[in-house]
N, C-alpha and C positions, 0 to 999 in steps of 0.2 A: 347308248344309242336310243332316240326317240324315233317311233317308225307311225305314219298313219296309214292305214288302210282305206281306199275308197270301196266299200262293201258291195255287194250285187243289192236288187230291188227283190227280191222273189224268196218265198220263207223257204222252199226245200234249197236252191242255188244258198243262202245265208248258213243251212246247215251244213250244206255240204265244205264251206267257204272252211269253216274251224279245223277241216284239216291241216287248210296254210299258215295256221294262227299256232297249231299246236306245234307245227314244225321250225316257225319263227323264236318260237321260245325254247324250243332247244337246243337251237342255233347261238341264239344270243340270251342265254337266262338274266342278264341284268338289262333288258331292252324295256322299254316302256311302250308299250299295246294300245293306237287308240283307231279304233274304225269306223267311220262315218258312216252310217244308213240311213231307211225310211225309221219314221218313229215305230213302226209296227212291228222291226226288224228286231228293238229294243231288248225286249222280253228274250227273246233268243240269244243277244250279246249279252248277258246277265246272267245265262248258263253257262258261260265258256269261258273258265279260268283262267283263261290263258288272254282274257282281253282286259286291260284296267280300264280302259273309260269307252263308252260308248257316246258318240258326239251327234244328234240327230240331222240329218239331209233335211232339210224344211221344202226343197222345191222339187214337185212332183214326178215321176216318174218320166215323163215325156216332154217337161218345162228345159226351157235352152237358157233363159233371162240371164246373159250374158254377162249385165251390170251386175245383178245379186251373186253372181258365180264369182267377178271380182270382189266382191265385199268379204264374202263369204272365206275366200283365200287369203286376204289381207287381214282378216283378222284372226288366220289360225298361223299367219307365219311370226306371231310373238311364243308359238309354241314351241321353234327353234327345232321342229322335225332334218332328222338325218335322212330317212330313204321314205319314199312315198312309194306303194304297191296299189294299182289300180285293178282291181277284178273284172268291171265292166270293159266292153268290146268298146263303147261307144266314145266320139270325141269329146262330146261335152263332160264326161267320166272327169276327162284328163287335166281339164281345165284348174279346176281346184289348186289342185298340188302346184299346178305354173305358179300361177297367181299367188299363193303361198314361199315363193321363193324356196321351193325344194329340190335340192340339187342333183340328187338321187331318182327319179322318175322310173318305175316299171313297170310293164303291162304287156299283154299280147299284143300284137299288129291288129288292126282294125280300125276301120273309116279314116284312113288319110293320116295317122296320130303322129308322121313324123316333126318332131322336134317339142311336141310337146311330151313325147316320153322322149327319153335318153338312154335307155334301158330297153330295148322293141324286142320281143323274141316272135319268132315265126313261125318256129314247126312244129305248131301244134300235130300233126299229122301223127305225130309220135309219144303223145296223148290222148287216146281214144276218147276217158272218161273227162269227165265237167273237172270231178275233185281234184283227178292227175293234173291236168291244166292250172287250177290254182294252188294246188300243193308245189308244183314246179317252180312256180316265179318265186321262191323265197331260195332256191338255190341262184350261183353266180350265172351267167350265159354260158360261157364256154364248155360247165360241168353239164348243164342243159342242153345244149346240142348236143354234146356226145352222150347225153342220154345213158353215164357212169357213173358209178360210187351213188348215186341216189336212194337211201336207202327205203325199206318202206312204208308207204303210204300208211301217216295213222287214219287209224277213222274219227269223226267225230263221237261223243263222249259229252253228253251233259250231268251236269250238277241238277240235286233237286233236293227243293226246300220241304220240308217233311210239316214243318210247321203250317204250309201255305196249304199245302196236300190237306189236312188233317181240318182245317177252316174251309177249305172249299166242300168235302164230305158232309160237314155240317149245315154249311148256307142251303150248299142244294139238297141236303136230305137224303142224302147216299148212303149205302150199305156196302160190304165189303163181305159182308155172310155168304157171297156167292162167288167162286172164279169170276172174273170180267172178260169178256171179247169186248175190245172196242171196234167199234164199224168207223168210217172213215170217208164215207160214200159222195163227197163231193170235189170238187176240181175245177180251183177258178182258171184253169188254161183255157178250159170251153169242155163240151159233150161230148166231143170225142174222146175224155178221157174218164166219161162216168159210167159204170159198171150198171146197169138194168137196177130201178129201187125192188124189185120184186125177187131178182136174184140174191139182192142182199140179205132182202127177208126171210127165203128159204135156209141162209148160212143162219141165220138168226133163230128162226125153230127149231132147226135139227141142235143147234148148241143150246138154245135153251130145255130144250126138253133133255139135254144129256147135260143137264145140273147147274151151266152158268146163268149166268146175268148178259145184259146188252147194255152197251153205254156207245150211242153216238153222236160222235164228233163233228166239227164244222163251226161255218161262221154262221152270221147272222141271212143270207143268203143259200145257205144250205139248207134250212129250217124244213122250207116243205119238200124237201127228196128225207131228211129225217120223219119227218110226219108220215110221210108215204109208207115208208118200211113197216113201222109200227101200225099203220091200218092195215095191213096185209095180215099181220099175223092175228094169230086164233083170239077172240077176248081174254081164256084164263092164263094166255102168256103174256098178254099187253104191260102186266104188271111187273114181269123182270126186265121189262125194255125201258131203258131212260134215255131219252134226246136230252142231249149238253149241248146241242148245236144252237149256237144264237145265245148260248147264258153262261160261256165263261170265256174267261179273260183267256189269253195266248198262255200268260203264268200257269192260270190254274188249267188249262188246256193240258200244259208240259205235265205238271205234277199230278195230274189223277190218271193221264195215261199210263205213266212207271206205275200203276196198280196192276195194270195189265197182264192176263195167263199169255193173251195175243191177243195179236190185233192183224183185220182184212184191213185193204186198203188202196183206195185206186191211187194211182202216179201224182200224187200233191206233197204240194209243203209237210201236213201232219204223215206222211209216208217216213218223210227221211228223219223228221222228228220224233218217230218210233222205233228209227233201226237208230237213229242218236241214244235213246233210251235203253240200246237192247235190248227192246221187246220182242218176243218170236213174232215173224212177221208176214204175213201173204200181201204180195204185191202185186195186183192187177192191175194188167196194163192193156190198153188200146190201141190209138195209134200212136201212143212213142214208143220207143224201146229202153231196155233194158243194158243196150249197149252202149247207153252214153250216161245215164242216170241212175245205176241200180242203186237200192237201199245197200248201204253199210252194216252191215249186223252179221253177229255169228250165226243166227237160225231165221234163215231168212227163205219163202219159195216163191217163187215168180212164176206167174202163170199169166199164160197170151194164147192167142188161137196163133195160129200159122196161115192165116188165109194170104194172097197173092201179094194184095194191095199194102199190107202192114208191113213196118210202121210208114207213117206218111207224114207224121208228125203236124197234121192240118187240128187246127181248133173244131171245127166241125166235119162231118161226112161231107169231103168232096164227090161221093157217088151217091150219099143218101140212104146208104143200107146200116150203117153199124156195124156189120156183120163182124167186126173184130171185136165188137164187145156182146151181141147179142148172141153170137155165137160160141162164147165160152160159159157152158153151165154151171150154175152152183156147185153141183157133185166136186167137177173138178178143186174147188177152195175145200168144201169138206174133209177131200182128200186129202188135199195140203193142210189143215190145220193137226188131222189125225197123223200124219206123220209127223209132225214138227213138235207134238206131245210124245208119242214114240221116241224120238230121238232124244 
């Protein structure tokens, strides 16, 4: 069996996807694994065993270009794929696999997709989580609606290169003489899902003065919510705080975090890529929840205010207060980090 996967766009939804990957392979262990995503996506298919080839999406997130979508299908159907599994809701998702001549088509219901899937399942209602949902579609429908014999849910599980770990340490001048907390402190959803840079900082003193180091993560747009943190704190701690945000690759992102004693973390990509890691993990959240998205990992603590309005799951404050994130303090993470070393 040849199976291609059409992959999500989004690096925690890509993490989370390797559930359906790891269940696919023990469904069919002589199946041959290839899933289409964004190139960014890459680095993350390259951790997951369970996938042999990773084939890049070249047209962007929100592009329809119909023509290239035919090209694109016509020249993946000399790959002679058996079943095509669609992650994305969206119609143009689906297209591909048409256009590829794949006889097999599966995906959830969403925007109109009849006949371009052949395989539609509907009740999601009976999948709460993201993961449930894409670990599902690799069972038949019938077993899927009755919602039987399913067994359960692996979590995702990545590999890590020790070699690439061990060149990244040295390029950036890293030390490992200290426990690590990694910080985590941004969230390309939007601000509503980013935790105060001054509360960070406060989780950042109280652990450096009780013997770690600070390493924080992000991309190249996170830079100055990193910069921020690190001016907040005192000068003679300045020197255990390292910003990695903006100067390493997704790879070396993956592999210097598995250094990690723990890691905070507001609701992003590098979230679900640390409960991938099994790193002890605090997950702070805004306004999404915990009810559709949680981190996968065995020591994991979730922390959220309770105010009225949450989750609302908006990019920004539609009342303009934060109050779900301004109003969960430091102390609270402290706490959680101190239990989840207890434990």
């Amino acid at each position: 069996m040849k199976i291609l996967v059409i992959g999500p766009s989004w690096v925690g939804d890509m993490v989370m996807s390797q559930s359906l990957y790891i269940t696919l392979k023990k469904q069919h262990p002589g199946a041959e694994l290839h899933v289409m995503a964004p190139a960014w996506c890459c680095a993350l298919l390259e951790r997951m065993p369970e996938v042999d080839k990773a084939i890049v999406m070249p047209l962007g997130h929100g592009d329809f270009k119909l023509t290239e979508r035919f090209r694109l299908g016509r020249a993946l159907a000399k790959e002679g794929y058996n079943w095509a599994i669609i992650q994305p809701n969206s119609l143009k998702s689906a297209l591909i696999p048409l256009f590829a001549g794949i006889k097999r088509r599966t995906g959830w219901k969403g925007e109109s997709r009849y006949g371009l899937l052949n395989d539609l399942r509907s009740n999601k209602r009976d999948f709460p989580l993201m993961v449930e949902r894409y670990n599902a579609l690799a069972y038949p429908k019938a077993q899927m609606d009755s919602h039987q014999d399913i067994p359960e849910l692996p979590w995702p599980a990545f590999s890590v290169d020790e070699n690439n770990q061990q060149t990244a340490i040295s390029e950036l001048e890293l030390s490992t003489n200290r426990p690590i907390l990694s910080l985590c402190p941004g969230a390309e959803f939007g601000p509503a899902k980013r935790w105060p840079e001054q509360y960070y900082a406060e989780v950042a003193k109280q652990q450096i003065a009780q013997g770690r180091q600070v390493w924080i993560f992000g991309s190249a747009k996170d830079v100055p919510v990193a910069e921020t943190i690190k001016h907040y704190l005192p000068a003679e701690l300045q020197q255990h705080c390292h910003v990695l945000a903006g100067k390493t690759s997704l790879h070396q992102a993956i592999d210097l975090m598995a250094l990690s004693t723990a890691v905070v973390s507001n609701d992003s990509g590098l979230m679900h890529i640390a409960a991938a890691l099994q790193r002890p993990l605090v997950g702070v959240y805004g306004s999404t929840s915990p009810q559709y998205t949680p981190p996968l990992a065995e020591k994991v603590a979730v922390v959220h205010t309770d105010i009225e309005c949450r989750p609302c799951f908006k990019r920004e404050c539609p009342l303009g207060h934060l109050k779900c994130l301004k109003e969960l303090p430091p102390q609270r993470v402290i706490d959680a980090l101190a239990k989840l070393k207890d434990d």
